[in-house]
PyMOL CGO cylinders between C-alpha atoms (Angstrom):
from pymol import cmd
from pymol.cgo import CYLINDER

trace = [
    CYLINDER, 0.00, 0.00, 0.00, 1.03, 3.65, -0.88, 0.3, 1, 1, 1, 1, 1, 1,
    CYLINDER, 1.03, 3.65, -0.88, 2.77, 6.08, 1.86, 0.3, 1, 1, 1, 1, 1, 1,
    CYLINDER, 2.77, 6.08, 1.86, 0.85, 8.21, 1.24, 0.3, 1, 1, 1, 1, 1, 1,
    CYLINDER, 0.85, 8.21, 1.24, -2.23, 6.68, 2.32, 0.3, 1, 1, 1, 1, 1, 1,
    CYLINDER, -2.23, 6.68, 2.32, -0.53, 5.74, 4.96, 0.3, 1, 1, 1, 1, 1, 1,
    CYLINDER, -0.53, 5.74, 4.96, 0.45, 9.41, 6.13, 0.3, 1, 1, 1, 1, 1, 1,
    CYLINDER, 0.45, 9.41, 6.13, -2.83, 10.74, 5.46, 0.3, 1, 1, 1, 1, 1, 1,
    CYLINDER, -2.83, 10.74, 5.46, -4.27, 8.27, 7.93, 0.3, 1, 1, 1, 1, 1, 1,
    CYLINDER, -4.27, 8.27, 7.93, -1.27, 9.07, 10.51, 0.3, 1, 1, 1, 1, 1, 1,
    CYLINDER, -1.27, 9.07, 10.51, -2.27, 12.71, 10.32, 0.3, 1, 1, 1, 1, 1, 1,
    CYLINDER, -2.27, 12.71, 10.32, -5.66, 12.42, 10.62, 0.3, 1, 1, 1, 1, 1, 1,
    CYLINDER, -5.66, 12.42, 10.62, -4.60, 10.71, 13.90, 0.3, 1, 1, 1, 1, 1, 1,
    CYLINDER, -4.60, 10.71, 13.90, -2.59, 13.38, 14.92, 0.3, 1, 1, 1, 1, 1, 1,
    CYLINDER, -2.59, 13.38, 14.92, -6.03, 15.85, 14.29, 0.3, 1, 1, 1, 1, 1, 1,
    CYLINDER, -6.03, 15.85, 14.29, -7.96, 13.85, 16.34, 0.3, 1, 1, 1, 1, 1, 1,
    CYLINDER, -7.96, 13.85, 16.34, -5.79, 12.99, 18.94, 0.3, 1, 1, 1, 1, 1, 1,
    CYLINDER, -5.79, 12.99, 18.94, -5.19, 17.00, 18.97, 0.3, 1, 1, 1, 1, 1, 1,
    CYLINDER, -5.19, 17.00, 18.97, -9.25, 17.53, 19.30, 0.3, 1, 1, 1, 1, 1, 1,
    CYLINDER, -9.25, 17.53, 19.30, -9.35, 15.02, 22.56, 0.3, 1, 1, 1, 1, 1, 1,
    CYLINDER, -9.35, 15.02, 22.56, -6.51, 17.43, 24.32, 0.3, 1, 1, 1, 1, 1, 1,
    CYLINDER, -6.51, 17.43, 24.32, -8.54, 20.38, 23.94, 0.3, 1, 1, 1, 1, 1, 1,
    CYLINDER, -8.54, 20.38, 23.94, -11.79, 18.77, 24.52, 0.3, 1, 1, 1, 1, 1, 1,
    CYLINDER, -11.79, 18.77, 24.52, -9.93, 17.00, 27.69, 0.3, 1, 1, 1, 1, 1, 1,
    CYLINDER, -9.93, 17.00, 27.69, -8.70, 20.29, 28.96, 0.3, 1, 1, 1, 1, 1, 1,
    CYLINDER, -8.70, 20.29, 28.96, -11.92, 22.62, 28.43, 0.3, 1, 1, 1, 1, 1, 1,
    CYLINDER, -11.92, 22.62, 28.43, -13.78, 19.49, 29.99, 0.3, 1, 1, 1, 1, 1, 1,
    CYLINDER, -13.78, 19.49, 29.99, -11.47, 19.76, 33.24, 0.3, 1, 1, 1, 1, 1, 1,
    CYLINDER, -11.47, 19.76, 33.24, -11.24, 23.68, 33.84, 0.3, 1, 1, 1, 1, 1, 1,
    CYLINDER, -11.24, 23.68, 33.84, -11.98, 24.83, 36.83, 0.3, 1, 1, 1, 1, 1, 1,
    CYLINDER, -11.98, 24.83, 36.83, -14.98, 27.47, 36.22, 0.3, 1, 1, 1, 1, 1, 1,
    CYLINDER, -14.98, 27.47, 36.22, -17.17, 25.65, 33.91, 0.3, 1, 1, 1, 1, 1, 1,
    CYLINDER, -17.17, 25.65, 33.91, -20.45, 24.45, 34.54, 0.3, 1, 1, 1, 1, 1, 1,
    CYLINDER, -20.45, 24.45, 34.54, -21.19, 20.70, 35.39, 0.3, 1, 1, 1, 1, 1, 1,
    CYLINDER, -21.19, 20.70, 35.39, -23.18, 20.76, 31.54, 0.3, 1, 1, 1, 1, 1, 1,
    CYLINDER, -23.18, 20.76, 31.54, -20.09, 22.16, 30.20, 0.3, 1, 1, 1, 1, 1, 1,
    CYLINDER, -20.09, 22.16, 30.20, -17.73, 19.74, 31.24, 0.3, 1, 1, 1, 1, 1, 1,
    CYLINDER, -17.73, 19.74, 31.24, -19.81, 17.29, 30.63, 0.3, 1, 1, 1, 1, 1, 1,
    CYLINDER, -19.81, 17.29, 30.63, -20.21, 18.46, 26.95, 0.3, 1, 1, 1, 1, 1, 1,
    CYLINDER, -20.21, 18.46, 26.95, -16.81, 19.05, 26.73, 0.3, 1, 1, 1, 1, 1, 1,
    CYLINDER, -16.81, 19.05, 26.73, -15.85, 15.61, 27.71, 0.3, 1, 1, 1, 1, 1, 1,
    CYLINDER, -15.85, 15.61, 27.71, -18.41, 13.88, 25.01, 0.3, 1, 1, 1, 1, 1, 1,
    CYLINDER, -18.41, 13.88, 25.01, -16.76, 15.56, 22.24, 0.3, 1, 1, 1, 1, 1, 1,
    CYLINDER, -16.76, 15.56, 22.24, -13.20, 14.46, 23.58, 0.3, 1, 1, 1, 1, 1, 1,
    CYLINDER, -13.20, 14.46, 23.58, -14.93, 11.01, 24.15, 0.3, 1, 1, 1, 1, 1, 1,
    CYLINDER, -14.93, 11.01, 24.15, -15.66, 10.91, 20.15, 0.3, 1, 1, 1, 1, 1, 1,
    CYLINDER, -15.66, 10.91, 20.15, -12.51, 12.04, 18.83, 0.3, 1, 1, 1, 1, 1, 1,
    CYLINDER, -12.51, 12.04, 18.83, -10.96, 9.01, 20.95, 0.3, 1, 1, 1, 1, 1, 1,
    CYLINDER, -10.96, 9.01, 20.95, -13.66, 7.03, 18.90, 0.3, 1, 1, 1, 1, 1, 1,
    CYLINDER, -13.66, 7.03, 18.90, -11.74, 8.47, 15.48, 0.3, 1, 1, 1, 1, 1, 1,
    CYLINDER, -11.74, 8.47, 15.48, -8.44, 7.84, 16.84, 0.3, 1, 1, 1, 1, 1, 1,
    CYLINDER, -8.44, 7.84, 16.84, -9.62, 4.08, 17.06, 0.3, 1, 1, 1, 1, 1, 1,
    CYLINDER, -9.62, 4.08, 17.06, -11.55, 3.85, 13.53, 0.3, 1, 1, 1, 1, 1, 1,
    CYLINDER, -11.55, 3.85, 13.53, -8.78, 5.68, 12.23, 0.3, 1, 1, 1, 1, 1, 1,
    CYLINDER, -8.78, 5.68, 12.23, -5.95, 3.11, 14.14, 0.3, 1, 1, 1, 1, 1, 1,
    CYLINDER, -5.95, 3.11, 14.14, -7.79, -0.04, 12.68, 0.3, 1, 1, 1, 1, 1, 1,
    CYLINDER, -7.79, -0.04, 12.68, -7.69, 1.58, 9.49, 0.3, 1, 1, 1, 1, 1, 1,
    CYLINDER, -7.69, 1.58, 9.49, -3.85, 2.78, 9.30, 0.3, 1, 1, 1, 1, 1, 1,
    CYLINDER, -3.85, 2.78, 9.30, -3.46, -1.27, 10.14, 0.3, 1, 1, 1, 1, 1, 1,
    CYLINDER, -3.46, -1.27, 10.14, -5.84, -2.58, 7.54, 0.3, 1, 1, 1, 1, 1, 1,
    CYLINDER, -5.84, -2.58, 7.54, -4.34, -0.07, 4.64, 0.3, 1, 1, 1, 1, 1, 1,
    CYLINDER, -4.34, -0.07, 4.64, -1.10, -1.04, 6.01, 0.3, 1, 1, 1, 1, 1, 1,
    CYLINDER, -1.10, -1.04, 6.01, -1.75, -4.98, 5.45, 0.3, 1, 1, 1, 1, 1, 1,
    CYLINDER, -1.75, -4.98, 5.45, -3.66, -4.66, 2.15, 0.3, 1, 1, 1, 1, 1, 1,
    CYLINDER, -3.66, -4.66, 2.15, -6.97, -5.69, 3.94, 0.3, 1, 1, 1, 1, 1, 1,
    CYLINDER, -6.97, -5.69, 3.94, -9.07, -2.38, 2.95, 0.3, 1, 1, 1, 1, 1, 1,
    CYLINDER, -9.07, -2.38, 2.95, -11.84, -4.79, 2.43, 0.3, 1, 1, 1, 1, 1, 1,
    CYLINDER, -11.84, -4.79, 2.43, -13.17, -4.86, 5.49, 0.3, 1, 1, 1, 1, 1, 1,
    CYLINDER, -13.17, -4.86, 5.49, -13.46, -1.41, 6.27, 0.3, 1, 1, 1, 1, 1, 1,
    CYLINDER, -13.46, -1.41, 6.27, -17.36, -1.43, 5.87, 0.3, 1, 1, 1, 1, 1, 1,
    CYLINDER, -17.36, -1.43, 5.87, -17.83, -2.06, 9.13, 0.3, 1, 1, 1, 1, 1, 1,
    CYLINDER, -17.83, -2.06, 9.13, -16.41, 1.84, 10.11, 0.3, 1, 1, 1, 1, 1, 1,
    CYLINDER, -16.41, 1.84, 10.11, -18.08, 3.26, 7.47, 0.3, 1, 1, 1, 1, 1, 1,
    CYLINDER, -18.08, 3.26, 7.47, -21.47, 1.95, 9.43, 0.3, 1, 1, 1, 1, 1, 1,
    CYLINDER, -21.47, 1.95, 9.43, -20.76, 4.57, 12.08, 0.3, 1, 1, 1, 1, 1, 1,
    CYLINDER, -20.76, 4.57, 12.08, -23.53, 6.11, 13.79, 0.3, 1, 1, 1, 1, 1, 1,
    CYLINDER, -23.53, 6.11, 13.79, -22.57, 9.75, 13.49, 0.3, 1, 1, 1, 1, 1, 1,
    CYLINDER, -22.57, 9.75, 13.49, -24.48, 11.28, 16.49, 0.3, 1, 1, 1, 1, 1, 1,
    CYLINDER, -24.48, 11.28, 16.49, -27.22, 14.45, 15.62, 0.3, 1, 1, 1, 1, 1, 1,
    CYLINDER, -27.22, 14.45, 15.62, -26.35, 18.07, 16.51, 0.3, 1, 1, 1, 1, 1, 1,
    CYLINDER, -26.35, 18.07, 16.51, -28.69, 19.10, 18.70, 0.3, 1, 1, 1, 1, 1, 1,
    CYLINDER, -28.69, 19.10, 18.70, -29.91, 15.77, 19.86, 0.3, 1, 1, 1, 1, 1, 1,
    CYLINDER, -29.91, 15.77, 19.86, -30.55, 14.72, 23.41, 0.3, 1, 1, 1, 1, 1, 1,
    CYLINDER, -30.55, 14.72, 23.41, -27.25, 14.55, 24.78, 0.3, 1, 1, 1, 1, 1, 1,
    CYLINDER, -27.25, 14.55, 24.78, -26.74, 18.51, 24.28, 0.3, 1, 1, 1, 1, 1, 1,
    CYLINDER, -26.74, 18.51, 24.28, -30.23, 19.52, 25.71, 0.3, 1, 1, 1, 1, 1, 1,
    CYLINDER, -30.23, 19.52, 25.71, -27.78, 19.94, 28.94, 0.3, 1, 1, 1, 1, 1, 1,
    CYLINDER, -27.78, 19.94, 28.94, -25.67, 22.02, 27.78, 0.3, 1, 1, 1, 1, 1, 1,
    CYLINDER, -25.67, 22.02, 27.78, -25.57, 25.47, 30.13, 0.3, 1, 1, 1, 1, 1, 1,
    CYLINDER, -25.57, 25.47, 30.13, -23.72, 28.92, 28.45, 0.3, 1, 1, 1, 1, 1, 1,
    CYLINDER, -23.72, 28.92, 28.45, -20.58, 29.54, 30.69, 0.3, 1, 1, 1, 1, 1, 1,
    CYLINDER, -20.58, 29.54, 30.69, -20.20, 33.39, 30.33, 0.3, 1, 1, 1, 1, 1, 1,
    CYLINDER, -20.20, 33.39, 30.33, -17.36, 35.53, 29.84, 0.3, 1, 1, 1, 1, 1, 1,
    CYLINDER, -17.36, 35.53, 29.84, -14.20, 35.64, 27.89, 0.3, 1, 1, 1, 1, 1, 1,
    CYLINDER, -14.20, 35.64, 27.89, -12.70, 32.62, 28.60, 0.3, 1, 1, 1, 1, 1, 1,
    CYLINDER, -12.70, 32.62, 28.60, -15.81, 30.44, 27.05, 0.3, 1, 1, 1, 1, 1, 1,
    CYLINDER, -15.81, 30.44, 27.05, -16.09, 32.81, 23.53, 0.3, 1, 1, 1, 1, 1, 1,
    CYLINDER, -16.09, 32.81, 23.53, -12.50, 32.12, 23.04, 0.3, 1, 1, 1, 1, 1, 1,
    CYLINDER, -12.50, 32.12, 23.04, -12.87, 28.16, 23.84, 0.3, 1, 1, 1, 1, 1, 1,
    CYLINDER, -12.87, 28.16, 23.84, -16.01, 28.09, 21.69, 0.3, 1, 1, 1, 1, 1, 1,
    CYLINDER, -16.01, 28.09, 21.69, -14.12, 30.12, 18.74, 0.3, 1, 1, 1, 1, 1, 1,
    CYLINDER, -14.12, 30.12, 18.74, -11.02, 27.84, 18.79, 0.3, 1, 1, 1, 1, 1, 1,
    CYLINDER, -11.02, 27.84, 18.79, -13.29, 24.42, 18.87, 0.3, 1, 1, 1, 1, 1, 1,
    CYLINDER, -13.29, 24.42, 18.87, -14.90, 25.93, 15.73, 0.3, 1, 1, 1, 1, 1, 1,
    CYLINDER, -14.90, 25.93, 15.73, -11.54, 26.75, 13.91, 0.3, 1, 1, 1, 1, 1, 1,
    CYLINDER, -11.54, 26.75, 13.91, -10.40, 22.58, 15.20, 0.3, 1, 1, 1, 1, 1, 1,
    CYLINDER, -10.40, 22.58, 15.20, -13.67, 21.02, 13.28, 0.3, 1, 1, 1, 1, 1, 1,
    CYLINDER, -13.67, 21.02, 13.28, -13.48, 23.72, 10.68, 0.3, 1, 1, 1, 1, 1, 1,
    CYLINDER, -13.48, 23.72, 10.68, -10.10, 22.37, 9.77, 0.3, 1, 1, 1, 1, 1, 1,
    CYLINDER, -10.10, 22.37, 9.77, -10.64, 18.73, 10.85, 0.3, 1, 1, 1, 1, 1, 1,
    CYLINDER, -10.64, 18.73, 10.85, -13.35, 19.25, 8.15, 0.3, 1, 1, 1, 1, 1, 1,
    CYLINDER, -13.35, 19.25, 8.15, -11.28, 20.54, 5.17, 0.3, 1, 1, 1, 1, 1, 1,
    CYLINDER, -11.28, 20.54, 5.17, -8.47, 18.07, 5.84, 0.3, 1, 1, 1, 1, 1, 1,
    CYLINDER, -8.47, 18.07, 5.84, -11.18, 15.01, 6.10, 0.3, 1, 1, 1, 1, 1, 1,
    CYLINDER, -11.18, 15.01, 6.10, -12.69, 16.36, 2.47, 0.3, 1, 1, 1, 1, 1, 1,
    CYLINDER, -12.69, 16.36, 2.47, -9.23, 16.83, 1.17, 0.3, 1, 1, 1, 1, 1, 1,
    CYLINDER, -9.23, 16.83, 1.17, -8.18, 13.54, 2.04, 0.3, 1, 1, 1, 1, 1, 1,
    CYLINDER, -8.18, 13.54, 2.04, -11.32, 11.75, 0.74, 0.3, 1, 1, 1, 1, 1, 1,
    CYLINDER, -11.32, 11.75, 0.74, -10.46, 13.61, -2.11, 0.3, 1, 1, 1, 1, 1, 1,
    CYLINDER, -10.46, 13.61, -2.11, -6.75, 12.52, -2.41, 0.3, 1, 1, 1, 1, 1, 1,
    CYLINDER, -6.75, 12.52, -2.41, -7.26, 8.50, -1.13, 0.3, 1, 1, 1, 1, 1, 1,
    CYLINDER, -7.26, 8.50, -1.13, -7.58, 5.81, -3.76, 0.3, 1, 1, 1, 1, 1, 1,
    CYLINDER, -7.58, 5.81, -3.76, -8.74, 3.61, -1.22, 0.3, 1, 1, 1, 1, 1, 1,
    CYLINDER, -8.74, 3.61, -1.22, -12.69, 2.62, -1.37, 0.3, 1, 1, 1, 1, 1, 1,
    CYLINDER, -12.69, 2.62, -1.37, -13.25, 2.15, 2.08, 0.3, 1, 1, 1, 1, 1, 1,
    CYLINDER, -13.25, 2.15, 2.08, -10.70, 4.99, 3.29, 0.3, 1, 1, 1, 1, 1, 1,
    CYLINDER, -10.70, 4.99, 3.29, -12.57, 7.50, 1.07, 0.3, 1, 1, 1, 1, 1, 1,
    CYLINDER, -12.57, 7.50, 1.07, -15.96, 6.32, 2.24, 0.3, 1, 1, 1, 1, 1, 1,
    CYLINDER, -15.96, 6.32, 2.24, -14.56, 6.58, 5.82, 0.3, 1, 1, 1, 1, 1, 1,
    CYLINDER, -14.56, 6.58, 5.82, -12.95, 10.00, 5.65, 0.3, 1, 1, 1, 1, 1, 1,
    CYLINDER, -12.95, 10.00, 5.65, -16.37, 11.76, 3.95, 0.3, 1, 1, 1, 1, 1, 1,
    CYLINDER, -16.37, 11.76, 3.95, -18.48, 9.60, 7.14, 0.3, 1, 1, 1, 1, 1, 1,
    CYLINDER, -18.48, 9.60, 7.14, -15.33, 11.55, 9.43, 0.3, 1, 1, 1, 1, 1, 1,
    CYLINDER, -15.33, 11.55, 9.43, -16.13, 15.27, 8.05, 0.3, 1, 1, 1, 1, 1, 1,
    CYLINDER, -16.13, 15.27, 8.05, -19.67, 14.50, 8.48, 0.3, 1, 1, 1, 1, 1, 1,
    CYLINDER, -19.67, 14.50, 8.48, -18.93, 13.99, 12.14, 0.3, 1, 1, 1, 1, 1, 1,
    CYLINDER, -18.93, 13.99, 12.14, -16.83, 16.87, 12.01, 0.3, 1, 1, 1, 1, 1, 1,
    CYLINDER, -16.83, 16.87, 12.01, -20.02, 18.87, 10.89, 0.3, 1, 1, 1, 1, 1, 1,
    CYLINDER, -20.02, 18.87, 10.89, -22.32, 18.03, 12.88, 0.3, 1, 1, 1, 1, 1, 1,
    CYLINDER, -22.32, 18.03, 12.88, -19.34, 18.87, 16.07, 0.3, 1, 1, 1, 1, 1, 1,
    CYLINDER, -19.34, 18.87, 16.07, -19.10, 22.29, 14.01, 0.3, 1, 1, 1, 1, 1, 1,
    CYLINDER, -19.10, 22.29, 14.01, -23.41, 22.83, 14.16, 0.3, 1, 1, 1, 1, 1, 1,
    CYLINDER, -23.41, 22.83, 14.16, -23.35, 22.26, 17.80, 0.3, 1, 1, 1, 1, 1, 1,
    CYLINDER, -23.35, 22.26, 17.80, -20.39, 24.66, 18.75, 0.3, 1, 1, 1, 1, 1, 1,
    CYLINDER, -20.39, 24.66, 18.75, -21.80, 27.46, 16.26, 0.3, 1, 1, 1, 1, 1, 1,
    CYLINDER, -21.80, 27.46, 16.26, -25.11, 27.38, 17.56, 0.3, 1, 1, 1, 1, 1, 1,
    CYLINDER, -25.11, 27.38, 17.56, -23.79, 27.65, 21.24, 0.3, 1, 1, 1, 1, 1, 1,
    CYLINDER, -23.79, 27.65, 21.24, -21.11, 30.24, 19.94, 0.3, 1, 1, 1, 1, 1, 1,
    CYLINDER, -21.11, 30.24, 19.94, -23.44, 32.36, 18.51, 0.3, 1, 1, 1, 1, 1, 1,
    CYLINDER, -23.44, 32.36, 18.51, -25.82, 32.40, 21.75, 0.3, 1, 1, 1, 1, 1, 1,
    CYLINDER, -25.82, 32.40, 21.75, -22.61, 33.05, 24.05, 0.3, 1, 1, 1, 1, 1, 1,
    CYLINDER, -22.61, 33.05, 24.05, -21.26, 35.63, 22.09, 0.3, 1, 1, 1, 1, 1, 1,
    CYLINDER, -21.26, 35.63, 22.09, -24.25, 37.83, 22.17, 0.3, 1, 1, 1, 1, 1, 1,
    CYLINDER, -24.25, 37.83, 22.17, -24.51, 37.44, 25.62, 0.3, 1, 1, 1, 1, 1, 1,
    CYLINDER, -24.51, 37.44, 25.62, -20.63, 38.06, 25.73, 0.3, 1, 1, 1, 1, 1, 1,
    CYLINDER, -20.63, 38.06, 25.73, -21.43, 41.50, 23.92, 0.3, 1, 1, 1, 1, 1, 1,
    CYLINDER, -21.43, 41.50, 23.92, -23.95, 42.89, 26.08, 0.3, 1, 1, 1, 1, 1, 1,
    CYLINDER, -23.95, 42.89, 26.08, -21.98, 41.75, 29.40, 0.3, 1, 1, 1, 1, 1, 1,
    CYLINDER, -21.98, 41.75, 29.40, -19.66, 44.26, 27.64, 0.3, 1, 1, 1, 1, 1, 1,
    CYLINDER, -19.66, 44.26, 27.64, -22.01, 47.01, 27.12, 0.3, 1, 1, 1, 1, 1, 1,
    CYLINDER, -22.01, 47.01, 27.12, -22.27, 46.54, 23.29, 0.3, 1, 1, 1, 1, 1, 1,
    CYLINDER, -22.27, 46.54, 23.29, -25.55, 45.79, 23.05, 0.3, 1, 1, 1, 1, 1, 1,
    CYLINDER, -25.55, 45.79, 23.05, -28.18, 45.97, 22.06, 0.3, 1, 1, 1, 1, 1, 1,
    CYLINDER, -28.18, 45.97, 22.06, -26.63, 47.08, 18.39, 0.3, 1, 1, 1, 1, 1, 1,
]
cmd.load_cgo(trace, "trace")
């Protein structure tokens, strides 16, 4: 199998494995609401669940057996806005807009580089695994926007700069 499948599989670790240490952190700082952590720690939880798909992958591509990759591409890529965020309380202040802003810029790129590599692959099942990846990505990015958007005008008129 081609290097370069294999290092676009490595770095898509690396993304992941990036996402879970900033999830883990936000998830464990001392400030944020019980919801928040909580949050915080499900989407750390699910990039962990990428760095495994993504693992059994690298060794599959690695050993020529891409044909069972069907079984990842089955994921059940969880709804933004479903149940498990219903929880979710608005921290306020300056500390959460900037968490919430870099999460967004992390599944903005974890996006484009999932795309680009479903793009680049000539691997069936790493392709169909990648676009099932950005989807996941998207529906992290929905969540965090939606909440982003709610903090930040709150953000703005704890400032003073509202109502516009």
């Amino acid at each position: 199998m081609s290097n370069a499948e294999l290092t676009i599989i490595r770095q898509a670790i690396v993304k992941e494995l990036e996402g879970y240490e900033f999830y883990k952190m936000v998830s464990e700082r001392p400030g944020n609401s019980l919801e928040t952590k909580e949050s915080f720690k499900q989407l750390a939880n699910e990039e962990l669940k990428h760095v495994d798909f993504l693992k059994e992958m690298f060794v599959r591509v690695k050993s020529g057996k891409i044909e069972d990759l069907a079984e990842e591409i089955e994921l059940d890529v969880p709804a933004p806005g479903n149940e498990k965020w219903k929880k979710f309380k608005k921290d306020s202040g300056s500390i959460a807009v900037a968490v919430f802003g870099i999460a967004i810029n992390m599944e903005k790129a974890s996006i484009e580089y999932y795309t680009n590599a479903a793009a680049k692959t000539q691997v069936k099942g790493a392709k169909e695994l990648f676009e099932k990846l950005a989807k996941w990505e998207k529906n992290h990015l929905e969540f965090l926007t939606q909440e982003y958007e709610d903090m930040l005008g709150d953000w703005w008129s704890e400032q003073g700069f509202a109502p516009f």
